[in-house]
C-alpha positions as CSV (number, residue, x, y, z in Angstrom):
1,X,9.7,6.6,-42.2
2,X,10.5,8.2,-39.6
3,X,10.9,12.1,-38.0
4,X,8.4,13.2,-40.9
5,X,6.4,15.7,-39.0
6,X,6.1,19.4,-39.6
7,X,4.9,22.4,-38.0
8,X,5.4,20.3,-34.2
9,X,4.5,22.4,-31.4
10,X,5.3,20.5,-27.9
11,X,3.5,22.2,-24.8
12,X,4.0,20.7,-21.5
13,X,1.6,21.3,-18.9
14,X,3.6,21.6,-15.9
15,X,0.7,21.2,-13.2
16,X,-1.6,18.5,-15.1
17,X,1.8,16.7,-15.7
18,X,0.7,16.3,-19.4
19,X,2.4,17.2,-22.9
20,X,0.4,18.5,-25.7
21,X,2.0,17.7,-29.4
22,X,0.3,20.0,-32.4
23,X,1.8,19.1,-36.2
24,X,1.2,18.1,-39.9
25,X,1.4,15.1,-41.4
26,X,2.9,16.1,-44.9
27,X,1.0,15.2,-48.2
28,X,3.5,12.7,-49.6
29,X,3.7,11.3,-46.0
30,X,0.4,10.2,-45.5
31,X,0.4,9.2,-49.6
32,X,2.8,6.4,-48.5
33,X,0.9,5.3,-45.6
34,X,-2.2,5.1,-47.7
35,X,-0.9,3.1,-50.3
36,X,0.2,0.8,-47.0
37,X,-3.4,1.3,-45.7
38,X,-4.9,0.3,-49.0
39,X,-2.9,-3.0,-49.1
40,X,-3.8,-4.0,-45.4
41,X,-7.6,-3.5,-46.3
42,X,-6.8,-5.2,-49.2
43,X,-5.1,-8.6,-47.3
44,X,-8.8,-9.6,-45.1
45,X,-11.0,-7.9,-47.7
46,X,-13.5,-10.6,-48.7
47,X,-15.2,-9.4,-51.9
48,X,-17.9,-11.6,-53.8
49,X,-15.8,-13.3,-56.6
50,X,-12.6,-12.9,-55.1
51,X,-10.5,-15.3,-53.1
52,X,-9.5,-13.6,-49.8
53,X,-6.6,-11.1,-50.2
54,X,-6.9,-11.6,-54.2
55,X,-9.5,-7.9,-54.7
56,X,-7.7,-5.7,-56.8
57,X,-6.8,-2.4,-55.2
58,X,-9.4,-0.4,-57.4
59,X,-12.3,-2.5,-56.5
60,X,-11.3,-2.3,-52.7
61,X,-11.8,1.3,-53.2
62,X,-15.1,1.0,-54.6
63,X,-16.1,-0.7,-51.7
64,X,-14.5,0.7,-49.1
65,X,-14.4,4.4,-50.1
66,X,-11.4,7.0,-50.0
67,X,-12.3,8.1,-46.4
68,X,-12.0,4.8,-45.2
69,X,-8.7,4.1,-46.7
70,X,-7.7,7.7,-45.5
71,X,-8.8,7.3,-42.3
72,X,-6.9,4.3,-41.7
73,X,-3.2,5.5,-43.4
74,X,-3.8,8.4,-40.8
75,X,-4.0,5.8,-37.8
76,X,-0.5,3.9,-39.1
77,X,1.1,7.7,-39.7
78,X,0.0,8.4,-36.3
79,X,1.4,5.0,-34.7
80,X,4.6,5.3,-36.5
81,X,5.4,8.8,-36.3
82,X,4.9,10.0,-32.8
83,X,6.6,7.7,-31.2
84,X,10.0,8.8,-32.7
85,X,8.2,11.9,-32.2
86,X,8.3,11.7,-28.3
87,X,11.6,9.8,-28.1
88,X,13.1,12.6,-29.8
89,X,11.6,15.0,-27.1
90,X,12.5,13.1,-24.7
91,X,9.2,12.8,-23.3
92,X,7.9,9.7,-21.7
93,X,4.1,8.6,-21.7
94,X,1.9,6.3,-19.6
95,X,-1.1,6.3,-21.6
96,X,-2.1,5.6,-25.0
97,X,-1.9,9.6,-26.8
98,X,-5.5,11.2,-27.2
99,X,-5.6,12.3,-30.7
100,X,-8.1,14.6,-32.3
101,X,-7.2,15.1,-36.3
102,X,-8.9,17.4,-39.2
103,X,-10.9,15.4,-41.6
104,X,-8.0,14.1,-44.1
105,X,-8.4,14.6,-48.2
106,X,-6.1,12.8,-50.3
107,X,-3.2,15.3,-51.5
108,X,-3.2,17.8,-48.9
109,X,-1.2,17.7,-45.2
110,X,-3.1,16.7,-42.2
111,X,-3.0,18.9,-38.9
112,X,-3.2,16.7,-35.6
113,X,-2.9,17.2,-32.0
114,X,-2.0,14.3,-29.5
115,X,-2.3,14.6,-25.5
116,X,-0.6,11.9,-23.1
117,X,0.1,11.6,-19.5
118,X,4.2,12.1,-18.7
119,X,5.8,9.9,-16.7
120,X,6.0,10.5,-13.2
121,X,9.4,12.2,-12.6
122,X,10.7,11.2,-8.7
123,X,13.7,12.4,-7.1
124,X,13.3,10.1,-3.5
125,X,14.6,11.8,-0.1
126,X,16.8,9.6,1.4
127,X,14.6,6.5,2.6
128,X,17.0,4.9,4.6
129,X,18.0,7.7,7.1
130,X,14.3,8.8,7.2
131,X,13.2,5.2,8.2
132,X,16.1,4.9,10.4
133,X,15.3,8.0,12.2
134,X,11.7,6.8,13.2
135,X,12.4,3.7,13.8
136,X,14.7,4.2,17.3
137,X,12.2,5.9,18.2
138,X,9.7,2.1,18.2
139,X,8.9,1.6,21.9
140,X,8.5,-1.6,24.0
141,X,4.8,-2.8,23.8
142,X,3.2,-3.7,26.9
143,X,-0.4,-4.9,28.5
144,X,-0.9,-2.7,32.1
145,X,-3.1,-4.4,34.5
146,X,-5.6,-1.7,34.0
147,X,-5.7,-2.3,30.4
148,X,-5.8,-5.9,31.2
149,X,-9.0,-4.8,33.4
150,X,-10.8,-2.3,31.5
151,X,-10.8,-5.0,28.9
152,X,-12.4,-7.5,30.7
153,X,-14.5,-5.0,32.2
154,X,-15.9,-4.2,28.9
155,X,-16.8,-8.1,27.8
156,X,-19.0,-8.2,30.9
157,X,-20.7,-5.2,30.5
158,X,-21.1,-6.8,26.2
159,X,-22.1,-10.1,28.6
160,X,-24.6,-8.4,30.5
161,X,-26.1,-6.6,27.3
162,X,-26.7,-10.1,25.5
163,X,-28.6,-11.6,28.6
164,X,-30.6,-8.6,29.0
165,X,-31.2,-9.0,25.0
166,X,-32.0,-12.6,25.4
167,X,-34.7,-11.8,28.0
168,X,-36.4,-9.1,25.5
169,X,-35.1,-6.1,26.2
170,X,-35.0,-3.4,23.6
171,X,-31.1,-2.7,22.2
172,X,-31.3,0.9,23.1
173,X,-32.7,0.1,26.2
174,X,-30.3,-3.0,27.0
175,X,-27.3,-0.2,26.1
176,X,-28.7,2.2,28.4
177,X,-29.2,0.1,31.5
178,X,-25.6,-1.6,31.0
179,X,-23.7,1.6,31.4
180,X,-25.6,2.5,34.2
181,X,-24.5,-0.9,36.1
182,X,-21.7,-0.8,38.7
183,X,-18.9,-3.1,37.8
184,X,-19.4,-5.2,41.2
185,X,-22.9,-5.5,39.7
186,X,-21.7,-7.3,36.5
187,X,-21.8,-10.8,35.7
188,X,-18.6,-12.5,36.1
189,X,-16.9,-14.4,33.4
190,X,-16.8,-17.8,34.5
191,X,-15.7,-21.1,33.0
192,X,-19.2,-21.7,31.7
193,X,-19.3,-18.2,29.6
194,X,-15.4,-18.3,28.4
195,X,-15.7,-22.2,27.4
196,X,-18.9,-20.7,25.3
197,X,-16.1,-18.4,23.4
198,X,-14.1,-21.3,22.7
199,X,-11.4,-21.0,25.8
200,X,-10.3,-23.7,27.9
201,X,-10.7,-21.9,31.2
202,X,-10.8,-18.2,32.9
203,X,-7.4,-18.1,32.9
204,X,-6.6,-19.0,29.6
205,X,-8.8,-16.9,28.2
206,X,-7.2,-14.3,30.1
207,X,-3.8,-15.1,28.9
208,X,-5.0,-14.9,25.6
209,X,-6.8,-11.6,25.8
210,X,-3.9,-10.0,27.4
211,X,-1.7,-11.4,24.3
212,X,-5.0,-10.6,21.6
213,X,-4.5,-6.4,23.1
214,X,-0.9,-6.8,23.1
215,X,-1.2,-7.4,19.4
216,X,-3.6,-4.4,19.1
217,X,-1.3,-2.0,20.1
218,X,1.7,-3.4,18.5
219,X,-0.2,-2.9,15.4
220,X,-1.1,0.2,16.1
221,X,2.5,1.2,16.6
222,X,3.6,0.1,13.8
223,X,0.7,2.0,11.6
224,X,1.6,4.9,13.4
225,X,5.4,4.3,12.1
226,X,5.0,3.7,9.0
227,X,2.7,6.7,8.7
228,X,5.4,9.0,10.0
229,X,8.0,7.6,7.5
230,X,5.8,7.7,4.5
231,X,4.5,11.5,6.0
232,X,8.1,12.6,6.0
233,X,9.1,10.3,2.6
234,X,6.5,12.6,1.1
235,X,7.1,16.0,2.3
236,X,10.7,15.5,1.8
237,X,10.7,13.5,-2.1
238,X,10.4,15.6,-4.8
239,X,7.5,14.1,-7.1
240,X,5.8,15.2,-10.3
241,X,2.7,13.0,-11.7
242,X,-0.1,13.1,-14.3
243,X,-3.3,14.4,-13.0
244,X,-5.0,10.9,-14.0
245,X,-3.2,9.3,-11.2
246,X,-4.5,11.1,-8.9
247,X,-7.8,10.9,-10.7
248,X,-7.4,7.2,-10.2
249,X,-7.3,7.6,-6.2
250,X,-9.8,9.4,-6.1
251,X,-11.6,6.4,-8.1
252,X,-10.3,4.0,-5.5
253,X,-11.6,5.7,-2.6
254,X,-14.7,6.0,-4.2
255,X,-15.3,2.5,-4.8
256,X,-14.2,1.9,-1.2
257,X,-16.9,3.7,0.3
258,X,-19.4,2.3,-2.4
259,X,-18.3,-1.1,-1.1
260,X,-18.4,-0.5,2.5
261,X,-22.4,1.4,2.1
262,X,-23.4,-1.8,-0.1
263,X,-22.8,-3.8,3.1
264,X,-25.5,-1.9,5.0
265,X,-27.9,-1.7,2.0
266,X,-26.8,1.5,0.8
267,X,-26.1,3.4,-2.0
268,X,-23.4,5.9,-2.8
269,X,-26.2,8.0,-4.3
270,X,-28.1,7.5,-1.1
271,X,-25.0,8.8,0.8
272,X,-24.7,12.1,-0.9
273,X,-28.4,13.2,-0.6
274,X,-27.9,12.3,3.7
275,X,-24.9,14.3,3.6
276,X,-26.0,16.8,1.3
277,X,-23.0,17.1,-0.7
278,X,-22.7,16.1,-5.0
279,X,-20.3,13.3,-6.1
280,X,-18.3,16.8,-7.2
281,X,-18.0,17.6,-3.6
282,X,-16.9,15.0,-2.4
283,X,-13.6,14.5,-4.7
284,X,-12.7,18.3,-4.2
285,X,-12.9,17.3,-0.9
286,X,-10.4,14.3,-1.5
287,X,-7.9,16.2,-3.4
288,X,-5.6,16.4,-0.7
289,X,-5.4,12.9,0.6
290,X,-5.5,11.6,-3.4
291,X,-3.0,13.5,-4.0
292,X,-1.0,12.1,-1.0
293,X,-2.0,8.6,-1.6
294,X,-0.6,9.1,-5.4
295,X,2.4,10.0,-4.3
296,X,2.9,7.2,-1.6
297,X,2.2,4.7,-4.2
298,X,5.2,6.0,-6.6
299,X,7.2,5.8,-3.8
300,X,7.2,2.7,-2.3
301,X,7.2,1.7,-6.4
302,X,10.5,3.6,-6.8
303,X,11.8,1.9,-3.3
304,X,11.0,-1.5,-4.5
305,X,12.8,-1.0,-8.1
306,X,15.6,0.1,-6.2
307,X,15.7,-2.2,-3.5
308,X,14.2,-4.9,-6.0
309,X,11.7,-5.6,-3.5
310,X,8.8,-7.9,-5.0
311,X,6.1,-10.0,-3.4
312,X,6.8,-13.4,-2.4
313,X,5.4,-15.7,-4.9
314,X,4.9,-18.6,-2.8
315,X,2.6,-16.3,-0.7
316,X,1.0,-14.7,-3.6
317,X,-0.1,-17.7,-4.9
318,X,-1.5,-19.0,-1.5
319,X,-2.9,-15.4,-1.1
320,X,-4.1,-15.9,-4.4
321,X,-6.0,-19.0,-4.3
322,X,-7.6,-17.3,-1.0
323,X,-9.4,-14.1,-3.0
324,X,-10.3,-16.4,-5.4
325,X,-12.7,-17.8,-3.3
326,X,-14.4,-14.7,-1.7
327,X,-14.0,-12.9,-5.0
328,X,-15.3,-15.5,-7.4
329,X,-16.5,-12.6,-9.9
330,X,-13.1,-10.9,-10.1
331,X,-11.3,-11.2,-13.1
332,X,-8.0,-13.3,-12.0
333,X,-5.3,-11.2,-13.9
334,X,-6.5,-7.8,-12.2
335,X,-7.1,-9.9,-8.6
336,X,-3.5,-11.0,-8.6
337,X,-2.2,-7.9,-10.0
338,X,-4.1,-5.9,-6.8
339,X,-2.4,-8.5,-5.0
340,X,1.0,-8.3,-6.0
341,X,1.1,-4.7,-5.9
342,X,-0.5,-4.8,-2.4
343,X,1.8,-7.5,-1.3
344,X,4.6,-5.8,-2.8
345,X,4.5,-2.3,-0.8
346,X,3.8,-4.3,2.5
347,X,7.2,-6.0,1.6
348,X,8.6,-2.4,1.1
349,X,7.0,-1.6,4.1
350,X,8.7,-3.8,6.3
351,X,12.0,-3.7,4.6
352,X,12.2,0.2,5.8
353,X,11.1,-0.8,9.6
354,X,13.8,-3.4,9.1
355,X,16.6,-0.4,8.6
């Protein structure tokens, strides 16, 4: 039974990325299905003095009622028809169709109206030439002397703010009177104080300062990098998507924050009466960069199907094992799927700075 709807009215919603479907189910459609629904009530009905499945069909309606079985021969015409419904339309979903129906009487058609989600529609700039073009542009990454020296300078002026500490000096107060100190007035960093870090000696710890900034900035670079190639992948890539993804994003960060306030005692709550702004606020305020982030997540997706770029499972697994641990509540399927997916646009990631 298929391509047995009447009356179909198919609206797209353009900007919410969404189709809406309005039609009728016919009478002798939804007869059929609920001769089907009445036998599949019948098959795990268990009725006093009846073996399992054994009820005949008119004492299945006593019990169960006509809306029941009505009900039900709705939800299979539903789940049979608009599928070959859609494919006819030619319009993809990602979500399970909202349906809202009229109350259904034996004999008479049924008016329904289904809402999905489309499927993101992506027509990608071209990724290699983009990536290409930033990446000639990735500089040498070096440690200057005074880098080298503001650094150090910095530990023992942190040194000189844990001794004053240690003698019982207020935190402010400890702050306040280390930036006031000359640097000749510092303490040095000796062998005693480096070995206390861990470090063989002054100079390897130098060594291996020098090495821990060069790493700073060579991360920084390459944030910055693949910023600008996802910036331009973005403004350049054509991209359509369902409101809900964005919607999604906007869930994300969300959580993010309410994750990182937990760790100083905090509540999201708490942080919208200090900043005086509603949880409504707050993702009106996010619209932009959700909207951005939805779109850089389709389109490393789209790189990796087309590159068939996937996460090494040898390292997923070992990455894996890892979360486990520190995320002993988390359900394992949805860890390693956040894992994978995470994994899997790093992997995209450095496939592009490769080009």
């Amino acid at each position: 039974m298929t391509n047995s709807l009447t009356n179909v009215q198919v609206t797209r919603d353009d900007e919410r990325w969404e189709v809406e479907i309005k039609a009728e189910i016919p009478a002798e459609t939804l007869e059929t299905y609920r001769a089907d629904a009445l036998k599949d009530i019948q098959a795990t009905a268990k009725l006093d003095g009846f073996r399992p499945g054994k009820a005949p069909l008119e004492r299945i309606l006593a019990v169960y009622g006509e809306g029941a079985v009505l009900k039900q021969a709705v939800e299979h015409a539903i789940q049979h028809e608009l599928p070959e419904l859609l494919a006819k339309e030619s319009l993809p979903i990602v979500e399970t169709p909202r349906v809202t129906t009229e109350t259904p009487e034996r004999g008479k058609s049924l008016s329904f109206t289904a809402r999905a989600a489309l499927a993101p529609k992506i027509e990608l700039a071209d990724y290699k030439k983009i990536a290409a073009a930033e990446n000639v542009k990735k500089e040498v990454i070096s440690v200057s002397d005074n880098e080298h020296k503001d650094a150090l300078t910095h530990l023992r002026r942190e040194r000189a703010r844990i001794e004053k500490l240690e003698k019982g000096a207020e935190p402010e107060k400890a702050q306040e009177e280390v930036q006031k100190m000359e640097e000749k007035d510092l303490p040095e960093l000796d062998d005693t104080f480096v070995q206390s870090l861990g470090y063989e000696n002054v100079a390897v710890f130098g060594e291996k300062l020098r090495e821990g900034l060069k790493n700073e900035k060579e991360r920084a670079a390459r944030d910055k990098r693949r910023s600008a190639i996802l910036d331009e992948l973005v403004r350049q890539s054509t991209i359509s998507y369902p409101a809900v993804l964005r919607e999604y994003e906007l869930d994300e960060m969300e959580a993010r924050i309410t994750d990182d306030l937990s760790r100083f005692g905090k509540t999201f709550e708490q942080y919208l009466v200090d900043i005086k702004k509603t949880r409504d606020d707050l993702r009106k305020e996010w619209q932009e960069p959700g909207d951005k982030r939805a779109k850089i997540r389709l389109i490393l997706s789209e790189i990796a199907r087309k590159e068939n770029i996937d996460a090494n499972p040898e390292t997923l697994a070992q990455e894996l094992e890892h979360a486990k641990k520190h995320y002993p509540q988390a359900h394992p399927e949805t860890l390693r799927a956040n894992l994978a997916h995470a994994m899997r646009n790093d992997a995209v990631l450095q496939w592009l700075e490769s080009l």
